[in-house]
VOGUTI-34997 format. One record per residue (C-alpha): x, y, z; chain; residue number from 1. Coordinates in steps of 0.05 Angstrom, whole numbers, plus 5000, padded with zeros to 4 digits. Layout:
! VOGUTI-34997
     px     py     pz   chain     n
      X      Y      Z       A   NUM
...
This chain:
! VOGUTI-34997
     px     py     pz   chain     n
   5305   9045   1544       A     1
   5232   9040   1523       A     2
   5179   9008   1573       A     3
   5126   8971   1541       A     4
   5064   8939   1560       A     5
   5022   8884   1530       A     6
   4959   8849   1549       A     7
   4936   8778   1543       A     8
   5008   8771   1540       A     9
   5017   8703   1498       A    10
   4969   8723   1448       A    11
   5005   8693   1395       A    12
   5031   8775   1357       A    13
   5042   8801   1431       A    14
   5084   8744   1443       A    15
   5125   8760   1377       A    16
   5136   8825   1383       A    17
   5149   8824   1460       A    18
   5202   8767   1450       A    19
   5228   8813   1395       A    20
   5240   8878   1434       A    21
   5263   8842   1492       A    22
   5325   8810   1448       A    23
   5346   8889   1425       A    24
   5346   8905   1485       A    25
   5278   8939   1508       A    26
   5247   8930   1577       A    27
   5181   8893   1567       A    28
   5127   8879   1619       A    29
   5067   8826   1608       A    30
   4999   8833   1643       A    31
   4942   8799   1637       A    32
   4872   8797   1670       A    33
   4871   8719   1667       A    34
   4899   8672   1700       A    35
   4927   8631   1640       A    36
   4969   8645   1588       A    37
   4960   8653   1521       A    38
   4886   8693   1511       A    39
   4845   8658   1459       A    40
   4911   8623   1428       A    41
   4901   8574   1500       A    42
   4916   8507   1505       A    43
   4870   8472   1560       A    44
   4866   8418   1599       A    45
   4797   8384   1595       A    46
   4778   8400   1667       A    47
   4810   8465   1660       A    48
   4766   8477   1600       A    49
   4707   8469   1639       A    50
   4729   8516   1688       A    51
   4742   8567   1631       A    52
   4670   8552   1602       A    53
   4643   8569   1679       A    54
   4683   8632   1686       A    55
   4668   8661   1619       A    56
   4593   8651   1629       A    57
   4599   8684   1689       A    58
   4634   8747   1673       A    59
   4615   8811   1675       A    60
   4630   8880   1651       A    61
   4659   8924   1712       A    62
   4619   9000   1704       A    63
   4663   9046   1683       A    64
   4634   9095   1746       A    65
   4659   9042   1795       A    66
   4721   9053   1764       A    67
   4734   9122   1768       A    68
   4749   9130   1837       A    69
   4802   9084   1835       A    70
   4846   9117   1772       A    71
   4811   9186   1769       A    72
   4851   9218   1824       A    73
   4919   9182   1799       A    74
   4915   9216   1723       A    75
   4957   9289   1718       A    76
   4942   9347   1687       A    77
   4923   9343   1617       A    78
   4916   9272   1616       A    79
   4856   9237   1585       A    80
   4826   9170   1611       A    81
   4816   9116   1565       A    82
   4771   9057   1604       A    83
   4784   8985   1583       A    84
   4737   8929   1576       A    85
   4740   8884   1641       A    86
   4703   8829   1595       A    87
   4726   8790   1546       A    88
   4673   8785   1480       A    89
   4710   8755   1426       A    90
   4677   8684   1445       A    91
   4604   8684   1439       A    92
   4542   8628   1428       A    93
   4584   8581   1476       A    94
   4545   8509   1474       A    95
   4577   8446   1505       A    96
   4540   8380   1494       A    97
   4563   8317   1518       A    98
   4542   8242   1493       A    99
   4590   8201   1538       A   100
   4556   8155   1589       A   101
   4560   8182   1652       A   102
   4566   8119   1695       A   103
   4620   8095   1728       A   104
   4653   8042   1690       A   105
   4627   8006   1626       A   106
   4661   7958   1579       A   107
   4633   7945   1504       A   108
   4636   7884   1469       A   109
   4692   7832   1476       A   110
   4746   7846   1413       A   111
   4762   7781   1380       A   112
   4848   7810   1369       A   113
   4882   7855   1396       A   114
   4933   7891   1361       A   115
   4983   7933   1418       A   116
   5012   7990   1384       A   117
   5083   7999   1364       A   118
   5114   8059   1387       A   119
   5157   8090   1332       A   120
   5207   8151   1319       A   121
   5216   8188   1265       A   122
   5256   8260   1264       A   123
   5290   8293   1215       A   124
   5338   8357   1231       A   125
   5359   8408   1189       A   126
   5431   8444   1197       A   127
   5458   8517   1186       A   128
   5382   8556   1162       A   129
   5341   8511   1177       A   130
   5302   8474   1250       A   131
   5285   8414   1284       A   132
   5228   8392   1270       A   133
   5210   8317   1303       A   134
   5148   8271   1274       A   135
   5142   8236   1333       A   136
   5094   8166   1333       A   137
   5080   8149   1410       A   138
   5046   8082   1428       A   139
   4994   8087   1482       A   140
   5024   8095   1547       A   141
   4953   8065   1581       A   142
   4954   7989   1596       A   143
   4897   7941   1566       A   144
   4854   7928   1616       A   145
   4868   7852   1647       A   146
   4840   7790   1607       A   147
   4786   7748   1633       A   148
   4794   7679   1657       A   149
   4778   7625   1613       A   150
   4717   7612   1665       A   151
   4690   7680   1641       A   152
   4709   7677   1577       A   153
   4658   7613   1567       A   154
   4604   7657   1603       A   155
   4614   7716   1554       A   156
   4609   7675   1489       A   157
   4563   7619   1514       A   158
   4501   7658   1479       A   159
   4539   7668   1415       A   160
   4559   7587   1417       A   161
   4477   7574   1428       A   162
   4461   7621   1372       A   163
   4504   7583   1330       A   164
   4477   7517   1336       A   165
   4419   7536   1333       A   166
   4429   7549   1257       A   167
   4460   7487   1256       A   168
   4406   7422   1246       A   169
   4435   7379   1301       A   170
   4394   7337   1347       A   171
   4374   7371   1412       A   172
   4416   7367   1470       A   173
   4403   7384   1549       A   174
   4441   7442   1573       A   175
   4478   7396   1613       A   176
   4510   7355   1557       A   177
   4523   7438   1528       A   178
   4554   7448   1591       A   179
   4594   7383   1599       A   180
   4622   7396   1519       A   181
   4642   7477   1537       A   182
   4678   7455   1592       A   183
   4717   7397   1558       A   184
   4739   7435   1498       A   185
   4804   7470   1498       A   186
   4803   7535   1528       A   187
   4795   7593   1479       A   188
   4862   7646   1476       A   189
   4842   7709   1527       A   190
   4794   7759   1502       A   191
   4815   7833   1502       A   192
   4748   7873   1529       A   193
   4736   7940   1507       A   194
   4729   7990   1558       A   195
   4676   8040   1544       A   196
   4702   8108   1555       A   197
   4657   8151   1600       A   198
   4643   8219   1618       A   199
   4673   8206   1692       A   200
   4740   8168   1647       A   201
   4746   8238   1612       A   202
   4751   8271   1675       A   203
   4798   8233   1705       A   204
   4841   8232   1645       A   205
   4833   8300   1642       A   206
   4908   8326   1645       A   207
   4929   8287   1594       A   208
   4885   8336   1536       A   209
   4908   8399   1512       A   210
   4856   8430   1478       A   211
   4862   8490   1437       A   212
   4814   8555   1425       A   213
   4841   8563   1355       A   214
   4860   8505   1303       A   215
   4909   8522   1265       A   216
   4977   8484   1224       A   217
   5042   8515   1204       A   218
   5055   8510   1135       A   219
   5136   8475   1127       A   220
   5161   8539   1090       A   221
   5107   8585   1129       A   222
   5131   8652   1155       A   223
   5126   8623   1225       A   224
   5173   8561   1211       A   225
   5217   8616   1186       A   226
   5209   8656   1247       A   227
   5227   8604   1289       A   228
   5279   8581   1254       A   229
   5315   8645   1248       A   230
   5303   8671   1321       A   231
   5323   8602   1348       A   232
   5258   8594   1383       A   233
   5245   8519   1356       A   234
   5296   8500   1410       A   235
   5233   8517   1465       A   236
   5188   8469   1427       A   237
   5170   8397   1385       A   238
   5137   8385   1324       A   239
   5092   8331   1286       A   240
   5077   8320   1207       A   241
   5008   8318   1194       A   242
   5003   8247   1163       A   243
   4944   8250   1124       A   244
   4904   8307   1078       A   245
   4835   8283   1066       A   246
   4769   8301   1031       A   247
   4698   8284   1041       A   248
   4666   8266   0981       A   249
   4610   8233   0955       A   250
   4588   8207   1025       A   251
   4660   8175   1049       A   252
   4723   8206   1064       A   253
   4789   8200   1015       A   254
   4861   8213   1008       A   255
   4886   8272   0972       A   256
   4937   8260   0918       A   257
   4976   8319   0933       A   258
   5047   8292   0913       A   259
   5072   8257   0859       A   260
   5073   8190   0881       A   261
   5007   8204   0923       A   262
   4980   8216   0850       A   263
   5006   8155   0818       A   264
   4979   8112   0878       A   265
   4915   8139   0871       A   266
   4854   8103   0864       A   267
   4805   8155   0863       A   268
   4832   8179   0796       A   269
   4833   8150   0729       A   270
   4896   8146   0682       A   271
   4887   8206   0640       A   272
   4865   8247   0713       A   273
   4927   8231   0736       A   274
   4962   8250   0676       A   275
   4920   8324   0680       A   276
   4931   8331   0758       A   277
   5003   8318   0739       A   278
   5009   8372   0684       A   279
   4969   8424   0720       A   280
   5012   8417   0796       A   281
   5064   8422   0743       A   282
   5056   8493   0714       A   283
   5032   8516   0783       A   284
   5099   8511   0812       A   285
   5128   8567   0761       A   286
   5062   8593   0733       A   287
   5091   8662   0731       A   288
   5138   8640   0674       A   289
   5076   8628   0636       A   290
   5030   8690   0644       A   291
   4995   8674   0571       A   292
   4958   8607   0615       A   293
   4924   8652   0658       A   294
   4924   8721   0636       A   295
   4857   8726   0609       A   296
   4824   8696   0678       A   297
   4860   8750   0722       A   298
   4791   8768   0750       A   299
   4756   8716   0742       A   300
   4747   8665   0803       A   301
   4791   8607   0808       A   302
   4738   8557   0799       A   303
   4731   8577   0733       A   304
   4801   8580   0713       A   305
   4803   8505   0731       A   306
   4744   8488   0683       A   307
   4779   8526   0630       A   308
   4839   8472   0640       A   309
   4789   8417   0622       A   310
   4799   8394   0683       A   311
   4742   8345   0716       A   312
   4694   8363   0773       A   313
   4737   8303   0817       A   314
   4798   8349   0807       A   315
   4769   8414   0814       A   316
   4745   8399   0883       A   317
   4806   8359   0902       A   318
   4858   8432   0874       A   319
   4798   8482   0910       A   320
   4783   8461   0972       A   321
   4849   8410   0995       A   322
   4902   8434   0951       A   323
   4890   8511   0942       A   324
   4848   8510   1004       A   325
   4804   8568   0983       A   326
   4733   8593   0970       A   327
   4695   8589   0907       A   328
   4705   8666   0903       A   329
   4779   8666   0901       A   330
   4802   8699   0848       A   331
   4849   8666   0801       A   332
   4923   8679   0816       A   333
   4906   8689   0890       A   334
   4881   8624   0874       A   335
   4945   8597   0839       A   336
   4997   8627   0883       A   337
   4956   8583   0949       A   338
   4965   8527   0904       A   339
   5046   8547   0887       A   340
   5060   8557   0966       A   341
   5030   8488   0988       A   342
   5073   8451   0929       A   343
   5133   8485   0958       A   344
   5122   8467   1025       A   345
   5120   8386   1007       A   346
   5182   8349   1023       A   347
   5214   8396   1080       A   348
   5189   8357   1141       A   349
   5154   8296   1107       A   350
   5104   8284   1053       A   351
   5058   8335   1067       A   352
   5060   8401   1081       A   353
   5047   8414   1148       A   354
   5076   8409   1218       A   355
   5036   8412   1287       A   356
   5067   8428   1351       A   357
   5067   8374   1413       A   358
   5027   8401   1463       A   359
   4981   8447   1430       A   360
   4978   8508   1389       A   361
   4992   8543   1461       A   362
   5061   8517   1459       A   363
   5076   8568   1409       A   364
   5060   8644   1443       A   365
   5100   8602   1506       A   366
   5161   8590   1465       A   367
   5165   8669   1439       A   368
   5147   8691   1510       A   369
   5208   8641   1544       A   370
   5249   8679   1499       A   371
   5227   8749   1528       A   372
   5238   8729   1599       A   373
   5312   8693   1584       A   374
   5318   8769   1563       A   375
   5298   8805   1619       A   376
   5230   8808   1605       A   377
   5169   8807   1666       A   378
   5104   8765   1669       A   379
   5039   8782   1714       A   380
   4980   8746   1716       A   381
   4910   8762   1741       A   382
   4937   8837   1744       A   383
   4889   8888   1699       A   384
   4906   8946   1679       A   385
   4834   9001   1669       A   386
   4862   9058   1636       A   387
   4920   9081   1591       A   388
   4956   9123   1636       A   389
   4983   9063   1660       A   390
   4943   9057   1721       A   391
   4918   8980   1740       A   392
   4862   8951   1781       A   393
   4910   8970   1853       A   394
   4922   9041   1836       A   395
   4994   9032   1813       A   396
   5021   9080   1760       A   397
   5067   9062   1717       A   398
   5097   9099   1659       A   399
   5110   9073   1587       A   400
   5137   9094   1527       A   401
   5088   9054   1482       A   402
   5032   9010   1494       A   403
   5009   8944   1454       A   404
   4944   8923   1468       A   405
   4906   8861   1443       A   406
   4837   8885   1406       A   407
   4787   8849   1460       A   408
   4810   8902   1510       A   409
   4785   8956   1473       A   410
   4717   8984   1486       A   411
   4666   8990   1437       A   412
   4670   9072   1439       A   413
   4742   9068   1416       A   414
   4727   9035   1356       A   415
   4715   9071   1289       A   416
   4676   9010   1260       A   417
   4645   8943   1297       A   418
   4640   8905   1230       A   419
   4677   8850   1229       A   420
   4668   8772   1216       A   421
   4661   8720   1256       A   422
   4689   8644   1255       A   423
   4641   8587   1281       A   424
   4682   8527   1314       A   425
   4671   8459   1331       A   426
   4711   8424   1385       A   427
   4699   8344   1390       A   428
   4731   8282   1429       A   429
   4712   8221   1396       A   430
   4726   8152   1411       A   431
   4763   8141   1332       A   432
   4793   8164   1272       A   433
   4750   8182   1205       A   434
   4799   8141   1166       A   435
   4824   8080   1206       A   436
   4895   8064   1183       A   437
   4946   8014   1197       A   438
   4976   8075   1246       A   439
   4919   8106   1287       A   440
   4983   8156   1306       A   441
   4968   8197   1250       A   442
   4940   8271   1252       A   443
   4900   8292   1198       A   444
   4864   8350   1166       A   445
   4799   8344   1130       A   446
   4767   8389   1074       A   447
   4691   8384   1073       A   448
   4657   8417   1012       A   449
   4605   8456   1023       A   450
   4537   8412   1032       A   451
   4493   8462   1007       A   452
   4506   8516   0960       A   453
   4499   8574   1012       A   454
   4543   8534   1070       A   455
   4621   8556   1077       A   456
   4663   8494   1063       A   457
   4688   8465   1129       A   458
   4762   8451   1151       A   459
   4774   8395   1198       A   460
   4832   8380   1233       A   461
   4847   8315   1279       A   462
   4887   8291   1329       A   463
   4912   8229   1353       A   464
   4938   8210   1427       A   465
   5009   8216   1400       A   466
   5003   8292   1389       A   467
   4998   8298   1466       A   468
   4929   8341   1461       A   469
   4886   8275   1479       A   470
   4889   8220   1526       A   471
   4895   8143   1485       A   472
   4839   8116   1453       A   473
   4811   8184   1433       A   474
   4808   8232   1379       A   475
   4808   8307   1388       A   476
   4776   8342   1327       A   477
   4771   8413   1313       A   478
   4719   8450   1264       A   479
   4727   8514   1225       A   480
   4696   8551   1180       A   481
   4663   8625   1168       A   482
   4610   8639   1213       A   483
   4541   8651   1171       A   484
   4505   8642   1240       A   485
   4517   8605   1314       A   486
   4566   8552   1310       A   487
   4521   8510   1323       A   488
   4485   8513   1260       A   489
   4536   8519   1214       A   490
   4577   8458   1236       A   491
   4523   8408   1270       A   492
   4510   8389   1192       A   493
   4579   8366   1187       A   494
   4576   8331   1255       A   495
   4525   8294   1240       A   496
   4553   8263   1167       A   497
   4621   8243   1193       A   498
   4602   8216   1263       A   499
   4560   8183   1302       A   500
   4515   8233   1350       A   501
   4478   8182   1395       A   502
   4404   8220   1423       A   503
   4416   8183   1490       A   504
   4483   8188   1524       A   505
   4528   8133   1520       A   506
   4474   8095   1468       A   507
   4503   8055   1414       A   508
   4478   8050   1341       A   509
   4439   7976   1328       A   510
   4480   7920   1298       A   511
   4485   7936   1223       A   512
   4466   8007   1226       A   513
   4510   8059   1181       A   514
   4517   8095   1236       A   515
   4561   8033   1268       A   516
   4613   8049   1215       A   517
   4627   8124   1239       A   518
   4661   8148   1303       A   519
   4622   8156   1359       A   520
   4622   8239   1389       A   521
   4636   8234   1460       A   522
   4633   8309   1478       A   523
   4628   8374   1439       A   524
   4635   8450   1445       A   525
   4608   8494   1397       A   526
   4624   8575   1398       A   527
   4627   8633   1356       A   528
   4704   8673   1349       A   529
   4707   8741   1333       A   530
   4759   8756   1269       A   531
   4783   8835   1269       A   532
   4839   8817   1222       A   533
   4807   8863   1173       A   534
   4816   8921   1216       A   535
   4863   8960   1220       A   536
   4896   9027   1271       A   537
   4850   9076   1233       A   538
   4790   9032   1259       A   539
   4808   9049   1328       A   540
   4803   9121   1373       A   541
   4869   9111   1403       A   542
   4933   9161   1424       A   543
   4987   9136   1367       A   544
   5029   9092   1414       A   545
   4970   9054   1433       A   546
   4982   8996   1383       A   547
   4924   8953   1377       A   548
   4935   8873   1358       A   549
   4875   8841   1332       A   550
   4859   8763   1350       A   551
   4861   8701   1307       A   552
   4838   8710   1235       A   553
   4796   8644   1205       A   554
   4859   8619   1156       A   555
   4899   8559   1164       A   556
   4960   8581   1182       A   557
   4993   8637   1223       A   558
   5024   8679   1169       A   559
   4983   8739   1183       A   560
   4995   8737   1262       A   561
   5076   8742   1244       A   562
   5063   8796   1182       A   563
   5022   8839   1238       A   564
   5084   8835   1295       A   565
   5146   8849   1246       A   566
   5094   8918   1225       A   567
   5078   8932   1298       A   568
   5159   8917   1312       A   569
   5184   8967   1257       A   570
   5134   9027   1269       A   571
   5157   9020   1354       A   572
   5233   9010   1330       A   573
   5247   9028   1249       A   574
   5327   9020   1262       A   575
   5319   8951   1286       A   576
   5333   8882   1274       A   577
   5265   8836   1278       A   578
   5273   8779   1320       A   579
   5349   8763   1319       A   580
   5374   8699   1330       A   581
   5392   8685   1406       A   582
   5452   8659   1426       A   583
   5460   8581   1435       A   584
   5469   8569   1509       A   585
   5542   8547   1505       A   586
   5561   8620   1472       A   587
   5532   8659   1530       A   588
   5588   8699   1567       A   589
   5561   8709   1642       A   590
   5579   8765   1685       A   591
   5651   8758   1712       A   592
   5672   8707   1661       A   593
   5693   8756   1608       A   594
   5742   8808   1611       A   595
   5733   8867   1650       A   596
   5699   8935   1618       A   597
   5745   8985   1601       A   598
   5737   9062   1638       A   599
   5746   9105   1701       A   600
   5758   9057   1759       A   601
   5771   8990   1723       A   602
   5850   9001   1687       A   603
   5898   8961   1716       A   604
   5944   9021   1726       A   605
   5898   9043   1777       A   606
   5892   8969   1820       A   607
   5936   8959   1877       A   608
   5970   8895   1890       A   609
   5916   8873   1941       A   610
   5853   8897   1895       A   611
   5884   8838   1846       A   612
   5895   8784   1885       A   613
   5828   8798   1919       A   614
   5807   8800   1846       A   615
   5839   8732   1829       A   616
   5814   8700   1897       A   617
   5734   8719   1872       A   618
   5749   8696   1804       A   619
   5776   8624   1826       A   620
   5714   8623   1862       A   621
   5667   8636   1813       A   622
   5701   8584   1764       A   623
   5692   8530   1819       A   624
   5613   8544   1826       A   625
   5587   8585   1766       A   626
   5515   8620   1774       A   627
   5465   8615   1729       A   628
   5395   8636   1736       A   629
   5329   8614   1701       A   630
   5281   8656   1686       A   631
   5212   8648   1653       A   632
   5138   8676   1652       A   633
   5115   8657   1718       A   634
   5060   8687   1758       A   635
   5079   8749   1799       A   636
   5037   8793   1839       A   637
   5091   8850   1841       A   638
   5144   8879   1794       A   639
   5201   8869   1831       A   640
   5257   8859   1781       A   641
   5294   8915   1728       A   642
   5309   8896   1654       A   643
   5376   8892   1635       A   644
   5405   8952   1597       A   645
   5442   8912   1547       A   646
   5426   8857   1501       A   647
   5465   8806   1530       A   648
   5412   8760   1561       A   649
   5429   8750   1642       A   650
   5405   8677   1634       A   651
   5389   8628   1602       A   652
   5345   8560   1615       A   653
């Protein structure tokens, strides 16, 4: 059997292709220099993010002379040393700004209704090829804070009552005639009061975020809902429909009409619009049937196909930047193809095209590595490796057939080329949704034009409480686009249209002020992400089975992460299967419940009487208690336990 090793082992293609070799039968071993899973595919908790903003602040590169005395006299004969980066520089221009009050406790102004939540749940399974995937609407698990006494309830609204006879021409009255006419009146009904939500509430709430490095969805026909359909990996995790897909135009956000009754019920768009929109979806789901429509815009950009169509400017933005989801230099059938796949993908799961997983984007690289360890694959945490020999941080050396490495390990001497791009991203908790709804349990994504002719567009994504990524009565949104500078720069524009960024913390906007009208940023992180998905193994200075992975690419979904792990997969093993399915728990056969292997030293012939009934007497016993052993990532300081040497997993969760 191989052995193979991968760092930042839940990076989202280390995950894949570990969980893949592990199911044929390989012997796989994890490290990682953190001490979380996942790399810069994370899921945090908001005190745990802090923490990793602290730490990666702090960090510094290890000199490769300090090193040498540790691996130098470990390496044989003809051996060359290849140092590995002890610091992590994907994630640069790291800025965290936060606009929440800081005080203890503060509660806004009373709320004349108050509408609980109904907690709803809607899932929808799929049999034979197909996966579970659950769009799940949870009401807030919080309770409202307790209602004032009537008492208090004339104190609170005893200015407003003055105010309002004042505008009234009455004769004048004492205040104690006032009094004596507030206290004979019928009580009002109990006033909910708002509770302002604090920088020491988000703390404390903390656990219940899960806040993710990289924002990305998975398209319903996507080649990772394929993936984890066919590899039975769904089992391991829970999914959400996004509920809305939105635009900013023209100073307010809208729907999209993406489907065909979303374009009847539109009011953004006139009759014939509809009609166009209508036609247009139309021959993009079989536009290769009609090569004459677009033939002679081949190379041209897709923006310009669409004004060939006649099609309006309120269409063209609502196909290129929600529909298509692409640049202005697209070309046209990339362009038409982006437009064909996210057509397709309506209907699957629910009306739009897109599912997010409970938990966080980290559930994901969890799920595939779960499935490694049920077969037999090994997990260490905070355990480095320096060079490829394999020789870690405690002198142990450890030999392996092929080595997959994820590309922020790799110094910058290895590399053939340092060009690559980089992704600026926005990470906000706000206090409500862009689009109130009659469900605030919605998650949504958001395309923002470009504001200025030389600004990327921006991609948006957020999520409600329901999602399990943010505690009730909060948002968590997530920003994305190309980098043209810090992250800062290029996404504080778009911050600063679509919410509320008070210059004092915890100040709110005057009475009547547009700014009243937009949800208020609580806290923010802005940082740069390094994108090597343009590279490729010719860009690296590497021994060939040193397979380098490169991180998260800028895109919505995960397609190329899964396209990068099947190659990687097939150039370690050509004659195998990618991913097989695993075997549903009930189908498992544990040792000593089948029958017996056949060779030397196991045919009956051979038994004597009391070898069988000793035989029977063990197997009556392990009918009446059957074993079965769990087995996950967890964090080990040692390698204490041998892969199996078939592909019959030992356990199962």
């Amino acid at each position: 059997n191989y052995i193979f090793f991968w760092f930042a082992p839940d990076v989202l293609t280390e995950s894949v292709i570990a969980a893949a070799c592990s199911r044929v039968g390989q012997s796989v071993l994890h490290l990682d220099r953190r001490n979380y899973y996942a790399g810069n595919w994370a899921s945090f908790t908001f005190n745990g993010l802090l923490s990793w903003i602290e730490e990666y602040k702090n960090q510094q590169e290890v000199q490769i002379t300090e090193l040498e005395q540790v691996w130098r006299s470990l390496i044989d004969e003809g051996e060359d040393a290849v140092p590995l980066s002890t610091v992590d520089s994907s994630i640069s221009n790291l800025e965290v700004f936060c606009y929440a009050s800081e005080e203890e406790e503060e509660t806004k102004a009373p709320l004349t209704s108050f509408q609980p939540v109904n907690a709803e749940t809607v899932s929808e399974e799929t049999n034979g090829d197909s996966t579970e995937a659950q769009d799940t609407v949870t009401g807030d698990d919080a309770t409202a804070s307790d209602a004032k006494t009537p008492n208090e309830e004339h104190e609170v609204s005893e200015p407003k009552e003055e105010q309002h006879t004042s505008d009234i021409s009455e004769p004048s009255q004492s205040q104690e005639e006032k009094e004596s006419q507030l206290i004979s009146s019928p009580a009002d009904p109990p006033v909910e009061v708002e509770k302002k939500i604090t920088y020491q509430k988000l703390v404390k709430e903390g656990r219940r975020f899960n806040i993710d490095l990289v924002s990305k969805l998975m398209y319903s026909r996507g080649a990772l809902v394929d993936l984890l359909i066919k590899s039975n990996v769904s089992r391991y995790a829970e999914f959400k429909n996004i509920g809305h897909i939105l635009t900013y135009r023209n100073g307010k956000v809208e729907q999209v009409p993406c489907s065909r009754a979303d374009v009847f019920a539109s009011k953004q768009l006139t009759v014939i619009e509809k009609r166009m929109l209508m036609k247009f979806l139309t021959f993009c789901l079989d536009f290769e049937q009609h090569p004459e429509e677009y033939q002679d815009c081949t190379e041209k950009p897709f923006r310009e196909f669409l004004k060939n169509k006649k099609l309006t400017e309120n269409l063209q933005d609502f196909i290129l930047h929600s529909i298509a989801m692409v640049t202005q230099q697209t070309l046209t059938e990339e362009g038409l193809k982006a437009t064909q796949h996210f057509l397709r993908c309506l209907g699957r799961y629910g009306n739009t095209p897109f599912l997010f997983p409970l938990y966080g984007l980290g559930e994901i690289p969890q799920c595939f590595c779960r499935m490694c360890a049920v077969f037999g694959g090994i997990y260490c945490l905070r355990h480095s490796v320096q060079v490829k020999a394999v020789i870690d941080t405690r002198g142990q050396r450890i030999s392996c057939s092929h080595f997959v490495v994820e590309d922020s390990y790799i110094r910058d001497e290895q590399r053939q080329s340092t060009a690559y791009r980089q992704i600026s991203r926005a990470v906000l908790i706000t206090d409500r949704s862009v689009l109130p709804s009659e469900s605030d349990q919605l998650i949504s994504l958001v395309t923002i034009p470009p504001l200025e002719s030389s600004a990327p567009a921006v991609r948006m994504v957020e999520l409600c409480s329901s999602s399990m990524t943010c505690m009730p009565g909060t948002y968590l949104v997530h920003l994305t686009c190309s980098s043209s500078g810090r992250a800062q720069e290029d996404l504080a524009p778009v911050v600063s249209q679509l919410f509320h960024v008070s210059t004092i913390p915890g100040e709110e906007p005057s009475e009547g002020a547009e700014e009243r009208s937009k949800p208020a940023v609580l806290w923010v992180m802005y940082f740069n992400m390094r994108d090597t998905s343009a590279l490729d193994s010719s860009n690296y200075s590497l021994p060939s089975n040193v397979h380098v992975c490169t991180g998260p690419d800028g895109s919505l979904c995960s397609d190329y992460s899964i396209k990068l792990a099947e190659s990687v997969f097939h150039h370690i093993l050509p004659d195998e299967e990618f991913c097989p399915p695993a075997p549903n728990p009930e189908d498992i056969i544990y040792d000593g419940d089948g029958p017996q292997a056949e060779g030397p030293g196991f045919d009956e012939s051979t038994n004597t009487e009391e070898d069988k009934s000793q035989a029977e007497e063990e197997g009556a016993a392990h009918e009446k208690s059957p074993s079965t052993e769990s087995s996950e990532p967890a964090e080990m300081d040692s390698v204490t336990q041998q892969a199996p040497s078939d592909t019959t997993p030992p356990s199962e969760e």
